[in-house]
Kinemage of the C-alpha trace (Angstrom):
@kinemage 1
@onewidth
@group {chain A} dominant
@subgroup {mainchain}
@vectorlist {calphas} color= white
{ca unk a 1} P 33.108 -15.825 9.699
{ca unk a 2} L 30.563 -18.090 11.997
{ca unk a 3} L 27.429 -16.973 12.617
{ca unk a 4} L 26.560 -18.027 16.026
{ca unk a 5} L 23.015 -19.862 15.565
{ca unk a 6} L 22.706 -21.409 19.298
{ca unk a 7} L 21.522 -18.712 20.913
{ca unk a 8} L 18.635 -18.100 17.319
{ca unk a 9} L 15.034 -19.485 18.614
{ca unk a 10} L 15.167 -21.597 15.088
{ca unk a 11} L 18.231 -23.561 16.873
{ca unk a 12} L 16.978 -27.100 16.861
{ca unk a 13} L 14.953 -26.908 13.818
{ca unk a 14} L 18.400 -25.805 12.035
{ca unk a 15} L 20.208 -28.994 13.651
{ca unk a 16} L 17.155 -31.498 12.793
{ca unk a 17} L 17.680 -30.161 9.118
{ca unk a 18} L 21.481 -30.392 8.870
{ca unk a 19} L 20.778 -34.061 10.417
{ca unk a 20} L 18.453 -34.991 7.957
{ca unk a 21} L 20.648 -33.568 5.099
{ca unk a 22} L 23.489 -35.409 5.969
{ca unk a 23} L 21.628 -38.853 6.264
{ca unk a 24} L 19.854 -38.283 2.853
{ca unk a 25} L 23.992 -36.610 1.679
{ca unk a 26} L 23.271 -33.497 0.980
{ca unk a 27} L 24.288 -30.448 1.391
{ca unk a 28} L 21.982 -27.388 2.768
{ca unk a 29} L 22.598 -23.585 3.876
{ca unk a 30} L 20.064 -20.703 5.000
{ca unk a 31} L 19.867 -18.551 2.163
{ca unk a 32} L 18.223 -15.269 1.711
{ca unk a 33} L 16.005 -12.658 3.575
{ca unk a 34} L 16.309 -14.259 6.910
{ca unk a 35} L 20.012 -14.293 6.962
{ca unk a 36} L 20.025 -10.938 5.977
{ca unk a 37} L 18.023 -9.446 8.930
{ca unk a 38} L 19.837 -12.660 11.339
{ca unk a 39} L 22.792 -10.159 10.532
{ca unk a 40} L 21.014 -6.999 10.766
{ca unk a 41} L 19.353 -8.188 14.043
{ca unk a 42} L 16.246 -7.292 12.580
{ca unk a 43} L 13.133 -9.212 13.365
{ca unk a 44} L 13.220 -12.493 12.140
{ca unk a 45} L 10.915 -13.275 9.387
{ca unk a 46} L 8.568 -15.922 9.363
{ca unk a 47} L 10.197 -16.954 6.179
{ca unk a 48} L 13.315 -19.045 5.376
{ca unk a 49} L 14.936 -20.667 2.810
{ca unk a 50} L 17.758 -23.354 2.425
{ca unk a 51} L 19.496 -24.109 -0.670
{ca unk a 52} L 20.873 -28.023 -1.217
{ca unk a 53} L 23.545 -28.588 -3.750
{ca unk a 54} L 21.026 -31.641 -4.899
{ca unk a 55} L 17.359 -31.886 -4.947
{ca unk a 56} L 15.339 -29.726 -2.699
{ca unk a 57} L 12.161 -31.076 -3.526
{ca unk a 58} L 13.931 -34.745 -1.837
{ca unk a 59} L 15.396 -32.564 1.087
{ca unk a 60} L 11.980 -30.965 2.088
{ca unk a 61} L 9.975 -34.332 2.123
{ca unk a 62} L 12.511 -36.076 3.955
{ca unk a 63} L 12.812 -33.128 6.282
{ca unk a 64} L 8.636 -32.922 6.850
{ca unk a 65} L 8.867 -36.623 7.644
{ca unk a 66} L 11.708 -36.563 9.795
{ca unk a 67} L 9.349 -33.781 11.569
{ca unk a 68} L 6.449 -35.574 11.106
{ca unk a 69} L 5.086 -32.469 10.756
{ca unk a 70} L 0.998 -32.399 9.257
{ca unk a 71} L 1.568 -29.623 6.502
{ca unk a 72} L 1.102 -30.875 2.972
{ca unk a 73} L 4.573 -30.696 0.856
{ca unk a 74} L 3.450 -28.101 -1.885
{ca unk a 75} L 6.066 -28.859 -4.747
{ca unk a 76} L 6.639 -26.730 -8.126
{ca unk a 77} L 8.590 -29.116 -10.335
{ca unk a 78} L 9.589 -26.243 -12.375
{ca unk a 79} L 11.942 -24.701 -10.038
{ca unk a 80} L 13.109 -27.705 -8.174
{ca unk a 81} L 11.210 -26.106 -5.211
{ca unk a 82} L 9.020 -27.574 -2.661
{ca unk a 83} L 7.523 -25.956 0.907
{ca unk a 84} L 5.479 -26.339 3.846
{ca unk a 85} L 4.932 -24.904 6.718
{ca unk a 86} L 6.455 -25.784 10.666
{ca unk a 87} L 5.312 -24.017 13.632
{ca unk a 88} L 4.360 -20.961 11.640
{ca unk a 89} L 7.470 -21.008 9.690
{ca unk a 90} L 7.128 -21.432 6.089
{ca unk a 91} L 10.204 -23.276 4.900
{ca unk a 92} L 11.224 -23.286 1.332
{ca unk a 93} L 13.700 -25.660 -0.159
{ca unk a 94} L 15.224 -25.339 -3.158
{ca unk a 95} L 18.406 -26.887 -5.217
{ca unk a 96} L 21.059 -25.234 -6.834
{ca unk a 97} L 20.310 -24.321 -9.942
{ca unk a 98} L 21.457 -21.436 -12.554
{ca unk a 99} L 18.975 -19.359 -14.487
{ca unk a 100} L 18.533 -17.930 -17.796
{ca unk a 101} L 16.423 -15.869 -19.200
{ca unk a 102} L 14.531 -14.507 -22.614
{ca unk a 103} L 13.629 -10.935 -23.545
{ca unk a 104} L 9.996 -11.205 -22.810
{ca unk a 105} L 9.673 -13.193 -19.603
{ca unk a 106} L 10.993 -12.776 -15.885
{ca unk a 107} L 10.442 -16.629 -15.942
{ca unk a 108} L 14.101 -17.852 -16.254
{ca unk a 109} L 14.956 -21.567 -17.946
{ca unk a 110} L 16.605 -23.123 -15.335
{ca unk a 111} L 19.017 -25.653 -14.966
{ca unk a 112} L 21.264 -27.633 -11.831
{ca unk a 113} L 24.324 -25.372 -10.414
{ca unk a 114} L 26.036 -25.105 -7.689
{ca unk a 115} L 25.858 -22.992 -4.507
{ca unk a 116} L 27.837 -19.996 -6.235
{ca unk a 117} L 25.827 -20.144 -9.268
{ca unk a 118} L 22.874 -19.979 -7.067
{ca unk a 119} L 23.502 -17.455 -5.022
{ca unk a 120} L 24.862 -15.451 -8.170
{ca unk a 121} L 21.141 -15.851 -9.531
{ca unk a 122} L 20.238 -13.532 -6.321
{ca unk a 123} L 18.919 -9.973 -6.950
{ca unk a 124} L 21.744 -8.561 -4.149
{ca unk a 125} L 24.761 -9.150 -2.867
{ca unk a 126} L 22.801 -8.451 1.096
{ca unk a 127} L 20.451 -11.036 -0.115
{ca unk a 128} L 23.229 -13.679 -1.815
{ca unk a 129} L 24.574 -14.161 1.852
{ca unk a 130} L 24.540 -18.153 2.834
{ca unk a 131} L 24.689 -19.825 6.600
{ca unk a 132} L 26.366 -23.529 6.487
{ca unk a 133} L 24.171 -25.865 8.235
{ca unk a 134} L 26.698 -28.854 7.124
{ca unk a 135} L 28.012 -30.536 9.956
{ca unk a 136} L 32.273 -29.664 8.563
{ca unk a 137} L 31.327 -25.802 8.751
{ca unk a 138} L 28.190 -25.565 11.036
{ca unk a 139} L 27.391 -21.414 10.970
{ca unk a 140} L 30.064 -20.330 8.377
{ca unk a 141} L 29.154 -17.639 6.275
{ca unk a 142} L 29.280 -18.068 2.509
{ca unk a 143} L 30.111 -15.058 0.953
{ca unk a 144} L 31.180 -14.422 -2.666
{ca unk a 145} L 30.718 -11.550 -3.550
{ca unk a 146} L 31.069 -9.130 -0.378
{ca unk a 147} L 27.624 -9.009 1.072
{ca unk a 148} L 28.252 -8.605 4.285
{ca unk a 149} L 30.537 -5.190 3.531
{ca unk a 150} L 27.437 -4.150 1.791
{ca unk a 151} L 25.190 -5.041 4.827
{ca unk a 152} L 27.673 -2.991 6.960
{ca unk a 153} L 27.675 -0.082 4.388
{ca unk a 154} L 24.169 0.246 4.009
{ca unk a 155} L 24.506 -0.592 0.222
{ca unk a 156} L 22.581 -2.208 -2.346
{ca unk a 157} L 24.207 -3.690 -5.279
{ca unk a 158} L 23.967 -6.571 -7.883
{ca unk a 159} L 25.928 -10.294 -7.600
{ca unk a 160} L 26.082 -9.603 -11.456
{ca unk a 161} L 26.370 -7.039 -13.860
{ca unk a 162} L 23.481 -4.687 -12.541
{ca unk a 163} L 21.850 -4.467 -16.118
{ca unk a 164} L 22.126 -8.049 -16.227
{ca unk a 165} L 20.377 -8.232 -13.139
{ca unk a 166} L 17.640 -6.101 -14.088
{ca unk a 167} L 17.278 -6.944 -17.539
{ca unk a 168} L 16.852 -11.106 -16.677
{ca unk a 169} L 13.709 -9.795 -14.150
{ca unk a 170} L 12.883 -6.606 -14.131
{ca unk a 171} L 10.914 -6.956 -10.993
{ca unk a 172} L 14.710 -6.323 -9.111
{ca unk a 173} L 14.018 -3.167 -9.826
{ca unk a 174} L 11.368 -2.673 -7.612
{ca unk a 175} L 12.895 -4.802 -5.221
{ca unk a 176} L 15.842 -2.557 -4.869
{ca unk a 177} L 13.805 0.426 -4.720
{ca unk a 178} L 11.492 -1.349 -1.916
{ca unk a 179} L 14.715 -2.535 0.101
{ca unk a 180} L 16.664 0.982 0.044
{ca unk a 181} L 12.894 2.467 1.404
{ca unk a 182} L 11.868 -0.138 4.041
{ca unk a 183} L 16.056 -1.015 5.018
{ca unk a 184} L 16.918 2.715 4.691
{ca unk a 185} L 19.768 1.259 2.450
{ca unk a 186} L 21.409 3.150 -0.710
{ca unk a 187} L 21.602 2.059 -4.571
{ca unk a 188} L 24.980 2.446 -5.365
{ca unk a 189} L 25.721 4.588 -8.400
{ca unk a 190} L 26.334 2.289 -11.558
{ca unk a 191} L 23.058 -0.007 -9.950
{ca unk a 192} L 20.760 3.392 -10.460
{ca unk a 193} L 21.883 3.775 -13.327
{ca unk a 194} L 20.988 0.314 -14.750
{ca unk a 195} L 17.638 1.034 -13.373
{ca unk a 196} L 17.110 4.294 -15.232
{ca unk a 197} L 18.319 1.977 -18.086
{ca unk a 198} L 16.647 -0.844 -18.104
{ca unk a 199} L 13.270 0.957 -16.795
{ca unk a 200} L 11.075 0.393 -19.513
{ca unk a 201} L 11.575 -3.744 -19.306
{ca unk a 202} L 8.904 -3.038 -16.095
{ca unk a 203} L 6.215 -3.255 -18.361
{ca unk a 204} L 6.686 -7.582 -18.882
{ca unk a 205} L 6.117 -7.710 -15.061
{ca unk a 206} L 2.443 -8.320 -13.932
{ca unk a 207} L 0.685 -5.547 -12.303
{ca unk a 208} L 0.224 -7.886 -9.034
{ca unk a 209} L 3.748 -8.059 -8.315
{ca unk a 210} L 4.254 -4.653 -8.997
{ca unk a 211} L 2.074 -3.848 -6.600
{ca unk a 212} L 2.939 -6.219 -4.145
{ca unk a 213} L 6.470 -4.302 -3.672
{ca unk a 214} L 4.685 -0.302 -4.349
{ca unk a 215} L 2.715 -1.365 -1.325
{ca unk a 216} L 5.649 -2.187 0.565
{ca unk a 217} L 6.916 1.040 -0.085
{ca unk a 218} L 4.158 2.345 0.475
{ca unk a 219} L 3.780 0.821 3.753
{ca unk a 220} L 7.909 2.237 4.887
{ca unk a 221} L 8.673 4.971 7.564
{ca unk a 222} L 8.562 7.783 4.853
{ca unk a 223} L 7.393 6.456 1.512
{ca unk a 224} L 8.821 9.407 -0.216
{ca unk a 225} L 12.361 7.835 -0.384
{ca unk a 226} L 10.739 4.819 -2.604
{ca unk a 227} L 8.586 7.022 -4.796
{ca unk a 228} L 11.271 9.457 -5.278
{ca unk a 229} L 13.582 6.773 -6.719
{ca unk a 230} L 10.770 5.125 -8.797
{ca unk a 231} L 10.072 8.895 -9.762
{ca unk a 232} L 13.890 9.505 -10.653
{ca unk a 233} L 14.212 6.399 -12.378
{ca unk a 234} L 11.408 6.706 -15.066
{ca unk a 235} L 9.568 4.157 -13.384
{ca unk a 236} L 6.942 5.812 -12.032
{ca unk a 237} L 5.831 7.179 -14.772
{ca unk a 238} L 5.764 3.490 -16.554
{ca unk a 239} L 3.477 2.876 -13.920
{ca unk a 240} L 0.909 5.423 -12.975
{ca unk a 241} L 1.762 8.542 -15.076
{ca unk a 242} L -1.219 10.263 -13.660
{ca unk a 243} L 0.844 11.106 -10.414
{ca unk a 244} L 3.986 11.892 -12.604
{ca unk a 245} L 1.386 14.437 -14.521
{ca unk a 246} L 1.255 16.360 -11.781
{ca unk a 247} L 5.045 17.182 -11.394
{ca unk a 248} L 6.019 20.581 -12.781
{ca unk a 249} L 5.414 24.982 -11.239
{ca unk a 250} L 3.975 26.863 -14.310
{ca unk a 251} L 3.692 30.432 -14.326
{ca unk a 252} L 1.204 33.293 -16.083
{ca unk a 253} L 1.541 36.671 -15.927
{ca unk a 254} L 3.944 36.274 -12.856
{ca unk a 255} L 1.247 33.833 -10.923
{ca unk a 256} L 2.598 30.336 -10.089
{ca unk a 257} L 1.393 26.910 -8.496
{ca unk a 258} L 2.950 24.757 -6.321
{ca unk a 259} L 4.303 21.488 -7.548
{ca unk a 260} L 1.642 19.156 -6.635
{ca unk a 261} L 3.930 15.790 -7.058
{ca unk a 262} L 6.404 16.692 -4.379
{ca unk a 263} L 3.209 18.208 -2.262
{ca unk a 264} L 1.942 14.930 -2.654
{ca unk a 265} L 4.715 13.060 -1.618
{ca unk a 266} L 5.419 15.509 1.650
{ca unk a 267} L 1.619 14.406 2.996
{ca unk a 268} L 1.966 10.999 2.036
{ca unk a 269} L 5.019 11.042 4.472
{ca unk a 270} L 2.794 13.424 6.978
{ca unk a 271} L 0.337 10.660 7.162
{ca unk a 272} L 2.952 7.792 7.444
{ca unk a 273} L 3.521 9.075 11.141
{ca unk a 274} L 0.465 8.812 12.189
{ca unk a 275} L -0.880 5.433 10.296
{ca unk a 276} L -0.340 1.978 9.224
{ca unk a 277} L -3.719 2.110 7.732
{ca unk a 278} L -2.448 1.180 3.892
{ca unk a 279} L -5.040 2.274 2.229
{ca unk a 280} L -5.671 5.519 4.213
{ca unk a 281} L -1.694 6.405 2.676
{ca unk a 282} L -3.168 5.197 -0.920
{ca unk a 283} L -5.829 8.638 -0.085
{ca unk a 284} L -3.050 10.780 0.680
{ca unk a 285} L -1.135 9.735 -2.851
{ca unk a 286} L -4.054 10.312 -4.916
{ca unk a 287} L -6.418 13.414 -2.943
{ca unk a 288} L -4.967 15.539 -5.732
{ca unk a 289} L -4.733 13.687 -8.248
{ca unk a 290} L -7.262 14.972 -10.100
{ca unk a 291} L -5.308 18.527 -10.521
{ca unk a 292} L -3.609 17.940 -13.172
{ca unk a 293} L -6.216 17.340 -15.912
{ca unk a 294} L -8.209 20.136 -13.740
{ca unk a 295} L -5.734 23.120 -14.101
{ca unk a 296} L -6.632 26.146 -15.300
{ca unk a 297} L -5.519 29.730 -15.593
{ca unk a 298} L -8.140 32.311 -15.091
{ca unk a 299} L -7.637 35.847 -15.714
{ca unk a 300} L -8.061 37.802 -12.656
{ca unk a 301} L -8.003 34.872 -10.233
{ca unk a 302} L -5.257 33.101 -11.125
{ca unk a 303} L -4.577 29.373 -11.046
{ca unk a 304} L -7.561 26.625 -10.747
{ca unk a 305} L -8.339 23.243 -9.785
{ca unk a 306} L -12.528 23.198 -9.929
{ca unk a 307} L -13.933 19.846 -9.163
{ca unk a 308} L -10.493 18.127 -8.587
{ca unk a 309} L -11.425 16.297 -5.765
{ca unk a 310} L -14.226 15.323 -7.632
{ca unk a 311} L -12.805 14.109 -10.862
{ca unk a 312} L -10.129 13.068 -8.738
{ca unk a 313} L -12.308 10.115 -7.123
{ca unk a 314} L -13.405 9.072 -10.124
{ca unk a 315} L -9.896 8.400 -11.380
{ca unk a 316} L -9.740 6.588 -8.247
{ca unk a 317} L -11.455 3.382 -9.467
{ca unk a 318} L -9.805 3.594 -12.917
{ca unk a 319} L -6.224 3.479 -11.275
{ca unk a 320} L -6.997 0.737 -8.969
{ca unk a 321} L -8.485 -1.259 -12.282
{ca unk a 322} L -5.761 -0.459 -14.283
{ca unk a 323} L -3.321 -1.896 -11.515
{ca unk a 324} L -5.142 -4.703 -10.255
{ca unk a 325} L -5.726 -3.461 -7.059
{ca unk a 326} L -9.013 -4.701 -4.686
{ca unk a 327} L -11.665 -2.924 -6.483
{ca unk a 328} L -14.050 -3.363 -3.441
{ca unk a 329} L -14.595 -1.376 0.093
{ca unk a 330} L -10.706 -0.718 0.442
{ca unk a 331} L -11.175 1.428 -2.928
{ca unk a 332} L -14.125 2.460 -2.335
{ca unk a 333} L -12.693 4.161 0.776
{ca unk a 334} L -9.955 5.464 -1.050
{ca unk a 335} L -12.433 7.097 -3.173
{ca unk a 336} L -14.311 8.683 -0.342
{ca unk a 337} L -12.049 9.781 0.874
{ca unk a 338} L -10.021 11.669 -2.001
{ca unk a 339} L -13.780 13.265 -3.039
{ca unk a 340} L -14.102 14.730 0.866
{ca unk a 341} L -10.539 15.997 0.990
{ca unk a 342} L -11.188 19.078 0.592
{ca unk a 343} L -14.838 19.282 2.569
{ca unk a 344} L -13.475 20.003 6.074
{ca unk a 345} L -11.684 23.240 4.862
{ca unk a 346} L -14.614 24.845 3.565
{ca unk a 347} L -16.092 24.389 6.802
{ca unk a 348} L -13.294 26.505 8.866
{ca unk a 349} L -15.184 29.852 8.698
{ca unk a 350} L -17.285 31.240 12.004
{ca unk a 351} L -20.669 31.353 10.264
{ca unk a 352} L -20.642 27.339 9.212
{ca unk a 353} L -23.825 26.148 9.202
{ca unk a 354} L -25.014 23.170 11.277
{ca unk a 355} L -26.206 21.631 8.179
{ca unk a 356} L -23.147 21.400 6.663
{ca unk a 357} L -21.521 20.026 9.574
{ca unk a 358} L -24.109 17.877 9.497
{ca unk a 359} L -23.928 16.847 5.966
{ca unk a 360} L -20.098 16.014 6.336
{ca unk a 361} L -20.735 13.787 9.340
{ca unk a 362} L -23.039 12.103 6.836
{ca unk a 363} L -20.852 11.330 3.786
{ca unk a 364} L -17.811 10.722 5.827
{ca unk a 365} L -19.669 8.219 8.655
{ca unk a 366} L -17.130 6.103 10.324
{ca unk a 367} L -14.382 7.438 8.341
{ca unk a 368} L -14.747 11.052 9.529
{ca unk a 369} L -11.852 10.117 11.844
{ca unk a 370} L -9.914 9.420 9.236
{ca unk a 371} L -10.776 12.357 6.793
{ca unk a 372} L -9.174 14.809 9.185
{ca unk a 373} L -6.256 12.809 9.697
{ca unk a 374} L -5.901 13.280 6.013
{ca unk a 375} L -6.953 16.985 6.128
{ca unk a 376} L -4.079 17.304 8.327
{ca unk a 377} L -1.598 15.887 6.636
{ca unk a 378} L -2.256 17.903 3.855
{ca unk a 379} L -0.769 20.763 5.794
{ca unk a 380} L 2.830 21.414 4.255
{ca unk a 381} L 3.419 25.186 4.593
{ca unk a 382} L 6.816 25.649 6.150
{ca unk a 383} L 5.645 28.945 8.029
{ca unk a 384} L 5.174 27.459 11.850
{ca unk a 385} L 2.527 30.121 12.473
{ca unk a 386} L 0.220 29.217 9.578
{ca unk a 387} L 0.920 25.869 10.239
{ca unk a 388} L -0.271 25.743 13.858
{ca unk a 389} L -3.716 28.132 12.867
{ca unk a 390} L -4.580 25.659 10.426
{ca unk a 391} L -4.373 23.084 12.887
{ca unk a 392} L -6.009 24.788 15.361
{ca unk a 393} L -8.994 25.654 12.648
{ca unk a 394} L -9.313 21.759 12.432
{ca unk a 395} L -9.335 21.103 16.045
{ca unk a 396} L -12.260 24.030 16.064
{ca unk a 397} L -14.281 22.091 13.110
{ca unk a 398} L -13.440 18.683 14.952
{ca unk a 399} L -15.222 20.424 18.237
{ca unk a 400} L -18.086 21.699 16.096
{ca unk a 401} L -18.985 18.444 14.520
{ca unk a 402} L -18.743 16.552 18.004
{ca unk a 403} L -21.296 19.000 18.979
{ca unk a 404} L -23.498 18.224 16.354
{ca unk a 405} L -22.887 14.762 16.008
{ca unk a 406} L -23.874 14.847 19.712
{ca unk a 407} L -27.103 16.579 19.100
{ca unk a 408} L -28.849 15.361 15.826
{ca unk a 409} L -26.776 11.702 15.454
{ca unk a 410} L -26.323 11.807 11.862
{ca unk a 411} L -23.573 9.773 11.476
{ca unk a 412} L -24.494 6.786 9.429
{ca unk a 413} L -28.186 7.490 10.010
{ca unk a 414} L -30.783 5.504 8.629
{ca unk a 415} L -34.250 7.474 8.375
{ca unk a 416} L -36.410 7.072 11.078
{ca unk a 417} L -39.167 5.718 9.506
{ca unk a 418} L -38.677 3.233 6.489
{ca unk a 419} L -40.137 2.249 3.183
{ca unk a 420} L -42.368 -0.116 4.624
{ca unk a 421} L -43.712 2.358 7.148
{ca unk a 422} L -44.523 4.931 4.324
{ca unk a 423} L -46.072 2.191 2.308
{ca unk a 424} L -48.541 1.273 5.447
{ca unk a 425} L -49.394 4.808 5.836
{ca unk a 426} L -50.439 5.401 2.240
{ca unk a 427} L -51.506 2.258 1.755
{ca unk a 428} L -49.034 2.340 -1.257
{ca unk a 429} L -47.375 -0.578 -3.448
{ca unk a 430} L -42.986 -0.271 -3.947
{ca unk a 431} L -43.147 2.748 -6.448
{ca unk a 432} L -40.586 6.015 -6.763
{ca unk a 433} L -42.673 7.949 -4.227
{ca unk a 434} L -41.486 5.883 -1.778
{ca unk a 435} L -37.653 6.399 -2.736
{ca unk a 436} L -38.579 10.587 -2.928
{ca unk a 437} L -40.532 10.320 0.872
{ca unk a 438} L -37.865 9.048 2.386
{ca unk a 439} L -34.847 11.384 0.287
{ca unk a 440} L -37.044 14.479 1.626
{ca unk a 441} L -37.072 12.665 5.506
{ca unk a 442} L -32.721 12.525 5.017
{ca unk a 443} L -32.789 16.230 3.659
{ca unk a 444} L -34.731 17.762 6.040
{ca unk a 445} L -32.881 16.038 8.650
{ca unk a 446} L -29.531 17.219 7.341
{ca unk a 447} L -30.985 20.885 7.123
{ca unk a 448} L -32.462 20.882 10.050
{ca unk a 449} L -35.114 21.550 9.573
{ca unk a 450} L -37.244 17.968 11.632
{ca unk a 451} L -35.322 16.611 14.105
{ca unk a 452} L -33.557 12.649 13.585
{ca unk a 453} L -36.729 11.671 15.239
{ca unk a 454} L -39.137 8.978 14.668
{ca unk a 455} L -42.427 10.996 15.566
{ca unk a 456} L -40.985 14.068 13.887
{ca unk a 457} L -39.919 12.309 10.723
{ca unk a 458} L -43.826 10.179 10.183
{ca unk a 459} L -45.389 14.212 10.663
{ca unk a 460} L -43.540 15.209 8.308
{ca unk a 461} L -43.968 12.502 5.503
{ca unk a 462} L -47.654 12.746 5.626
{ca unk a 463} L -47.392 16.525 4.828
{ca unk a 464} L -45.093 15.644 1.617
{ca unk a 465} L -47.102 13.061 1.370
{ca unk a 466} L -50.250 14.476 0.931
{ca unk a 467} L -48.506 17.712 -0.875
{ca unk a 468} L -47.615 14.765 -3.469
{ca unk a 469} L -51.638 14.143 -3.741
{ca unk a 470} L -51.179 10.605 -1.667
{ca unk a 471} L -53.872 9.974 1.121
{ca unk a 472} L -53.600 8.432 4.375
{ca unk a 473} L -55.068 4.790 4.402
């Protein structure tokens, strides 16, 4: 088969490189990603890479010079690989070369091969698929082991043996989850099986690139397909068993929960339609994650989850530690926002006070918005009528904290009057009355009882003030 390439925008940067492999006699071919999705008509990825049955670290200098392109080679000698960037292409060039591996490292000893050998060291057969850019066989297709079927089929499945494949780097395993979410492809049978096999070699791969490919998952039309797999293959639970822990219905004295896993994974998939926002699907997989060490039966009631959201924000920064994820505002958002998840709920019922309103407006600020997105999604009933009055309660809370908001502005408020203020007044040095002035100014605020007023807010600190035995200077 030839893959027409002179209608591809990467046209002349293709013939440039087959030029300069031929004066330097070499051989080189597209390899990869990009010739997957060229086939797919997918968009085309900022990424490509070209295999040389030589040295590719010779190919891409004399290809940036040929260019004379201002990027810096980057070369790692222990691959044979070398890369820089071209119009805001990164271009990776690498010679043949066969890999081995040992039992405790995805790092493979490698050695010179050939273009089979290489593309046999691919994780699959979609992703093994080579374009000619020799000047004999311009835009043939190299394929040995019936990728393009595969592409055609919707099929993901090993060069090699499959546990072969996943045993040398376990990271494939990911990968082929990741691919069959984001490419809506399936594993064939004997590949998922490897993968159920072979899922406890996971644990030699770093938590970064684990991560790196859960967030691409994460980050697919409905997530649930990837976290299903990694659930059915064992290695989810290698990986965060605190979402695993909350699989399971138990029942006492005839009372049952619902499974909170596949709960989870139904909102996570709710909030996919409506956001891109990353880490806002991160607060959908964990807002109830904290129910499983929380449950409890109690006679008379029934089943219990006290303090979930609670605890479950806590385990919030612990999970992102323990898997190397940014420990700064992105989890601390994810933490806010599993803590509140349960806030707007509470605040459905007619006789909701204003303070309350105003109190979520308060600890939610500018990612109130976002809180009842979440909220929202956390709606799985399948009965259509109390799924549209519980959205319908939410669009009645959303209406009664504009109102609010509108009125008292307590959305990311800072007190009216400061520290420094409160220190002039009582002609006081930085000391811990200062700190309790200004928690009672925030308080009263959120009560209602002053209004978020500057005038308002100095009357009333001199009456706490001077109820705290403090005199006016």
């Amino acid at each position: 088969m030839i893959v027409n390439l002179t209608q591809n925008k990467n046209f002349k940067l293709f013939k440039s490189i087959s030029e300069t492999a031929a004066a330097q006699g070499q051989s080189v071919f597209i390899v990869g990603g990009f010739v997957r999705d060229l086939l797919l008509q997918r968009p085309a990825s900022a990424d490509i890479d070209f295999v040389t049955e030589g040295s590719g670290v010779q190919l891409a200098k004399a290809v940036a010079e040929s260019m004379k392109t201002p990027s810096k080679v980057s070369v790692f000698k222990t691959y044979g690989t070398a890369m820089f960037k071209y119009q805001g292409l990164d271009l990776e060039f690498v010679g043949a070369r066969k890999e081995s591996y040992s039992s405790e490292s995805r790092n493979p000893a490698v050695e010179t091969g050939s273009l089979e050998d290489d593309q046999k060291r691919r994780d699959f057969t979609v992703n093994a698929l080579a374009i000619s850019l020799n000047a004999s066989d311009f835009g043939t297709l190299v394929d040995p082991f019936g990728g393009l079927d595969d592409l055609h089929n919707k099929i993901l499945r090993t060069p090699l043996a499959p546990e072969t494949t996943y045993s040398d780097d376990p990271l494939r395993m990911m990968r082929a989850i990741r691919f069959a979410a984001t490419l809506r492809f399936k594993i064939e049978p004997e590949s998922l099986d490897a993968i159920k096999k072979e899922a406890d070699r996971i644990k030699i791969v770093s938590r970064e690139r684990i991560m790196v490919e859960f967030n691409k998952i994460m980050l697919s039309p409905k997530p649930s397909e990837g976290l299903k797999l990694l659930a059915e293959t064992g290695i989810l639970e290698r990986i965060m068993p605190e979402l695993t822990a909350l699989k399971g219905i138990e029942e006492v004295e005839g009372q049952t929960h619902k499974d909170n896993f596949w709960h989870t994974l139904e909102v996570v998939d709710n909030i996919s339609k409506n956001t891109e926002n990353l880490w806002l699907r991160w607060a959908a997989l964990l807002h109830d994650i904290g129910k499983a060490p929380t449950k409890k039966f109690v006679e008379g009631i029934g089943w219990t989850f006290h303090g979930h959201e609670f605890l479950g924000s806590k385990m919030v920064k612990n999970l992102f530690y323990k898997l190397k994820l940014p420990l700064g505002p992105h989890m601390k958002y994810v933490q806010k926002l599993v803590k509140l998840s349960s806030r707007p709920i509470a605040l459905i019922d007619d006789d909701t006070s204003d303070s309350a309103l105003r109190r979520l407006l308060f600890d939610a600020g500018d990612d109130l918005e976002d809180l009842f997105t979440l909220c929202k999604a956390d709606i799985t009933t399948k009965n259509a009528s109390k799924q549209a009055k519980f959205k319908r309660n939410f669009e009645e809370v959303a209406k009664k904290i504009k109102e609010v908001e509108e009125k008292d502005q307590v959305r990311n408020f800072q007190p009216p009057i400061s520290g420094e203020e409160i220190m002039q007044l009582f002609n006081l040095k930085p000391g811990r009355e200062i700190g309790i002035l200004k928690e009672k100014v925030k308080e009263a605020i959120l009560e209602g009882e002053i209004a978020n007023d500057k005038d308002e807010a100095r009357n009333f600190v001199i009456k706490e003030g001077e109820a705290l035995g403090l005199l006016l200077a």
